[in-house]
N, C-alpha and C positions, 0 to 999 in steps of 0.2 A: 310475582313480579320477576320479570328476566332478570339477571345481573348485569351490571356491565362490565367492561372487559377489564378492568383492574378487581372488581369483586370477584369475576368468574379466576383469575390471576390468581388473586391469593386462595381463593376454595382448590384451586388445583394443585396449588401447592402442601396445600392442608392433607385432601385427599387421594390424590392422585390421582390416575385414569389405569379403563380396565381395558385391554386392544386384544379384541376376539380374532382369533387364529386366522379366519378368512377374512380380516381388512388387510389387505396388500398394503408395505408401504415400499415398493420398491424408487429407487431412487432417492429415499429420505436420509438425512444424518444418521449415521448409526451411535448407538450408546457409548457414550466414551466416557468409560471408569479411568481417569486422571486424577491427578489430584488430590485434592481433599476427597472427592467422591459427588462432588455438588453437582455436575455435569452430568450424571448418571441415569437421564430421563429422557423422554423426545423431546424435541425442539419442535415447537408451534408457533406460531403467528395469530394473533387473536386482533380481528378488525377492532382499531378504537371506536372506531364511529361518534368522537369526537374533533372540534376546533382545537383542543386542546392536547389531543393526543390520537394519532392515527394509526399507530401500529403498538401493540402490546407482547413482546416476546416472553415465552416462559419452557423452562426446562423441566417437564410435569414426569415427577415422580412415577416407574410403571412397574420396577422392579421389587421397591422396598413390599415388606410384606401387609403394611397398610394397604398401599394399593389394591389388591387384590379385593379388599373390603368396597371399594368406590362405588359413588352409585351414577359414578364417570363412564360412558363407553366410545370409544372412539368406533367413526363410520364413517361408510364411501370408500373411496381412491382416488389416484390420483385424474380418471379422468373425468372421473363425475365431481370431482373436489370431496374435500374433506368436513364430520359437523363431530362437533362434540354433544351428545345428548346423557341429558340426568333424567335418570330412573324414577325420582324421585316425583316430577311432573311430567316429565316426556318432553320439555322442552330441549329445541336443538339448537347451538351455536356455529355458525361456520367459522373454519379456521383454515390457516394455511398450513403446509408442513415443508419448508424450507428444504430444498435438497443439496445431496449433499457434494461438496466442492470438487472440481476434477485434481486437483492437487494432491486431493487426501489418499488418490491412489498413486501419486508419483514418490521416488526417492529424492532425494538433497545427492548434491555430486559426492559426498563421502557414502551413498548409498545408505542411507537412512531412510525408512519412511516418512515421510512429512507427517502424519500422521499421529506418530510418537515423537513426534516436535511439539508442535503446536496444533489446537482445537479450538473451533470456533463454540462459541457459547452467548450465543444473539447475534449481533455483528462484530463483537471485539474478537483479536484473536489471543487467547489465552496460552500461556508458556511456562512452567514451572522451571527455573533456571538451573537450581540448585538442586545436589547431594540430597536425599532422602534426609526430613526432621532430624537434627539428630538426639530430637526426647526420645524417636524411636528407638536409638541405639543403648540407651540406658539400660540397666538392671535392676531391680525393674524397669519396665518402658515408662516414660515420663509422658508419653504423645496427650495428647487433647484427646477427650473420652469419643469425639463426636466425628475424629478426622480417619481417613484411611489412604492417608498419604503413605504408609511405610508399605501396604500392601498394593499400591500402584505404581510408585515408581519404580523402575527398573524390570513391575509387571508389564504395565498396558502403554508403558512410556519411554524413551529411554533416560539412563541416568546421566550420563556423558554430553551435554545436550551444548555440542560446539558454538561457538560462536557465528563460523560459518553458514551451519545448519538454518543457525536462527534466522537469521540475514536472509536465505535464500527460501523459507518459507517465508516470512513476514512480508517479501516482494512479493510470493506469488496471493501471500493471502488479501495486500492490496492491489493488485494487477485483478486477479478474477474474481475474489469477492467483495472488493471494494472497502474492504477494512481501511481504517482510518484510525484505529487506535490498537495497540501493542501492550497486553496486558503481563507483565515480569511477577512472578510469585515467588515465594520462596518461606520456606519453614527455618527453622533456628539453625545456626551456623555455626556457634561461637561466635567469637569477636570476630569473626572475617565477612558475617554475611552481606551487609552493605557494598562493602571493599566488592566482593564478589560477583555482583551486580553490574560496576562500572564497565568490564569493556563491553555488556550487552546490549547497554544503554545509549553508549558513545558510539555503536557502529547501526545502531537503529536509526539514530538519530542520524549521523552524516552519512550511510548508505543508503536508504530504503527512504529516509522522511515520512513516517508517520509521526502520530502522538504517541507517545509509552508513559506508562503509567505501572509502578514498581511497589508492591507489598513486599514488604520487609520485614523481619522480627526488630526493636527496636533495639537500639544502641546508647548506651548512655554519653558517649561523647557526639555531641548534635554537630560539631565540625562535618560529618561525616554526611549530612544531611546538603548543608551547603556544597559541597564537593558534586551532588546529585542535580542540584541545583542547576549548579554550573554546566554541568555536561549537557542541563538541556530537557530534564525530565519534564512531562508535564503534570504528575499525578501523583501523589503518594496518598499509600491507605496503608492503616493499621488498623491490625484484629484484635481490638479489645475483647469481643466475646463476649464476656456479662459486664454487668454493673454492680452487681452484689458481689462484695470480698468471697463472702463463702462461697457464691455457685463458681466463682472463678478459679477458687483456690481447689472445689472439688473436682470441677471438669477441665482443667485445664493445669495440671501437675505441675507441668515442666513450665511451662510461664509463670505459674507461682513461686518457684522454690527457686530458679536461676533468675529470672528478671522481674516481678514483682509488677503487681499491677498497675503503679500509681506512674511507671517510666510511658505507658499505654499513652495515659491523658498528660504527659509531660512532651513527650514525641506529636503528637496532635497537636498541643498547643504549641510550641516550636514552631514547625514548619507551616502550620497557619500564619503565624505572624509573615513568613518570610516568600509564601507565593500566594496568586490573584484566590480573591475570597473564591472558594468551592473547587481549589486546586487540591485540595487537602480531605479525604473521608473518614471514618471512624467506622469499622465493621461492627455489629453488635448479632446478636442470634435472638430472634424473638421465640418463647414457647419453652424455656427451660426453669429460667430465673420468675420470682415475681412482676407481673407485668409494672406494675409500679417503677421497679429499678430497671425495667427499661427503657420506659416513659423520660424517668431523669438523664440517662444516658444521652437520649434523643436532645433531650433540651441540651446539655451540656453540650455535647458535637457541635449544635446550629450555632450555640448561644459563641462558640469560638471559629467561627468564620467557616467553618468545614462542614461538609453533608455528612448524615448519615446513611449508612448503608447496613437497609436490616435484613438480614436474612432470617426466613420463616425456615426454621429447625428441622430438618432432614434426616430422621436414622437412617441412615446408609447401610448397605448392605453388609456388612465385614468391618463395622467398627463396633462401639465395647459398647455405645448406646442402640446398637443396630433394635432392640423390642424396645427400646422406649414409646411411648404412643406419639402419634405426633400431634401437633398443637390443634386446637380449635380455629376456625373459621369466625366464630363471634367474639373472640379474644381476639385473633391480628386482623379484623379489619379496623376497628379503632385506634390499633398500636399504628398503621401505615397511614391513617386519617391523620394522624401526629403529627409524623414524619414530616408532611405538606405544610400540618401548620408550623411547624417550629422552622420551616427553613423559607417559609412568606415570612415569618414575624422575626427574622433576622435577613432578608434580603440576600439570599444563598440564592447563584443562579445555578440552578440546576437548570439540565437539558442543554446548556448554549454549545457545548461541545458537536461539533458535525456527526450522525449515525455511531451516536453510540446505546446501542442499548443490549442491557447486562440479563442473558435470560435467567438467571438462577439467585437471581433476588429480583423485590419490588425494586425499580428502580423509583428515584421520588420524585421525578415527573408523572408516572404513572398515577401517582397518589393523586394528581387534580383532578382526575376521574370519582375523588370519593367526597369532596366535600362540599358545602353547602356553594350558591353561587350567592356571594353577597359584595360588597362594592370592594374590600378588600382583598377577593379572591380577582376580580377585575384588576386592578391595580397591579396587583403582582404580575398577574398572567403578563398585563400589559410591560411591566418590568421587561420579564423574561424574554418575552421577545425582542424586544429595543435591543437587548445585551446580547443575544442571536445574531442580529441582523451587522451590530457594531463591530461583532466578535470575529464575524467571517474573516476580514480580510487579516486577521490576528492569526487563526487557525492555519489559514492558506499559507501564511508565511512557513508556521512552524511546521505543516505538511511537508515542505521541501527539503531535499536533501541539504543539511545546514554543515559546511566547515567544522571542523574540529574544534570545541570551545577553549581544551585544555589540552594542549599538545604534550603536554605530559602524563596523559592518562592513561594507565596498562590497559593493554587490548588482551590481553594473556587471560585465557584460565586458571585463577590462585588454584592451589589445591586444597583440596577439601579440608576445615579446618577439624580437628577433634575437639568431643567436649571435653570439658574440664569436669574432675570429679567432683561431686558437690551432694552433702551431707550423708557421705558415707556410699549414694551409689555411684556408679563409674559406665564408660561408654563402653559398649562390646567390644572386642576387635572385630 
């Protein structure tokens, strides 16, 4: 039986794909090691060929050394189109391969490449705002086993990333590629990283009018949170990561031993309370932890008004898990069949948001592609679109260039904050 395009999704994510030397992709995105490393695949397009979902984005693993194992091979070009065919049956799937923006070759007026500004990653445009983690800077390094933020910032991206800059990519990356959402990241800060955030947020929002949508390391004083609020944010996610103390405390150092896990599901429940249900996410990794403690994580997320957002576990090339194996295909399509249900059976609109979709996790729209069609898979669907259709002229507004909320809000770059020593190690200079 063929897969559909959320099954072939997550297999590709699993597995990766193998691109034999003679398919040309001229013209395609090229691979952008930013970040965490998530991005580090081709961008494809996979037809829904459902009512329900009509386009499926995914950033397919090609580098990691999994890959190479796949029994994925990409074929064609760009003028004949592109199929993805498995070895395994000989069946072929057509897909698109997205090319890549005229911007990505221009500079920003301080002479920056756009390109080490911001990167698209489905349709959102992604920005990492902030200084390099600074678990990286520890001694030992503190970093999360799974991330390779220390080894791309300041590599493949730059680290200085003006406010300016950002402004003047984020227009062109709405002007030519029709972005509608502004995705702000950022690794641990100290007590500054929030603070850090606001003048990127306040000139998105009253220059350029997109959506922005800001991951943050959490804060214990939640004032900090409203202040976000305020300026206009639409999105806030937090990277809880696991659900089991230990796998958290093992793969994730520095967020165990300086912030501790329980501020994760303290910060989630917060600002759930205080924006429209499914303005709020919870990041989880599926493929590390017992699938079980992810399962509750899921439920947990929906059950508090917020989505989850799982991503299928990636060794990345140049992180400390890089030979881990990656996860099973008959493991995460049930854990993303979840996903669906727990956030029908909490009324989470996912999807209402105008073209956004995230190619480097399931997003959980995707997930109505996997489950059964029964009168409450009706229902919801029909939900969701009501909340679509109501939501538009909602969006539209906040699309536009909006006034200033808080005329007191620093436009300035803070400076980068230092960690604080904590239990004996210290930040490098």
């Amino acid at each position: 039986m063929p897969l559909n395009a959320c099954e072939l999704e997550i297999d590709l994510f699993c597995r990766g794909i193998r691109i034999p030397g003679e398919v040309p992709l001229d013209g395609a995105r090229g691979i952008s090691r930013t970040r965490a490393g998530l991005g580090s695949g081709l961008e494809v397009v996979i037809p829904g060929g459902s009512w329900v979902k009509d386009k499926v984005w995914v950033n397919v693993p090609v580098e990691e050394s999994f890959a190479r194992e796949s029994p994925y091979v990409l074929e064609g070009s760009p003028g004949e189109g592109y199929r993805v065919r498995d070895e395994r049956n000989q069946l072929r799937y057509p897909i698109e391969i997205p090319p890549e923006p005229g911007w990505y070759t221009r500079s920003t007026t301080r002479g920056i490449p756009m390109n080490r500004i911001g990167v698209l990653q489905g349709t959102y445009l992604g920005i990492y705002v902030n200084m390099v983690c600074t678990f990286w800077n520890y001694s030992p390094p503190l970093n999360c086993r799974f991330c390779t933020t220390g080894n791309n910032v300041g590599e493949h991206e730059v680290v200085d990333k003006a406010v300016s800059d950002v402004v003047e990519v984020a227009r062109a990356a709405r002007d030519e590629s029709d972005v509608t959402f502004v995705h702000l990241n950022a690794g641990f800060q100290g007590s500054r990283g929030v603070q850090f955030a606001e003048p990127y947020i306040a000139a998105l929002k009253e220059q350029v009018g997109v959506l922005v949508g800001a991951q943050l390391a959490p804060q214990k004083d939640f004032s900090h949170y409203d202040r976000l609020i305020a300026l206009g944010v639409d999105h806030l996610s937090f990277c809880l990561e696991f659900v089991d103390p230990e796998w958290f405390a093992k793969i994730c150092p520095g967020k165990e031993r300086v912030l501790g896990q329980q501020i994760f599901f303290d910060s989630i429940e917060y600002c759930a309370k205080r924006m429209p249900k499914g303005a709020v996410s919870g990041e989880i990794i599926a493929g590390v932890e017992p699938v079980k403690a992810t399962l509750e994580g899921i439920d947990w997320i929906a059950d508090h008004g917020a989505f989850p957002t799982v991503c299928i576990f990636r060794p990345t090339v140049g992180s400390d898990m890089e030979t881990w194996p990656s996860p099973k295909y008959e493991e995460m399509r049930p854990i993303m069949e979840h996903v669906y249900q727990a956030c029908r059976r909490n009324w989470i609109p996912v999807g209402a948001a105008p073209n956004i979709e995230v190619s480097i996790v399931v997003n959980p729209d995707d997930t109505a592609l996997l489950v059964p069609r029964t009168p409450g898979f009706y229902a919801y669907e029909a939900y969701r679109r009501t909340v679509r259709a109501l939501a538009r002229p909602l969006f539209a507004r906040r699309m536009r260039p909006q006034p200033r909320r808080n005329p007191g809000a620093n436009t300035e770059i803070p400076p980068a904050p230092v960690a604080p020593a904590q239990d004996g190690g210290g930040a490098k200079a």
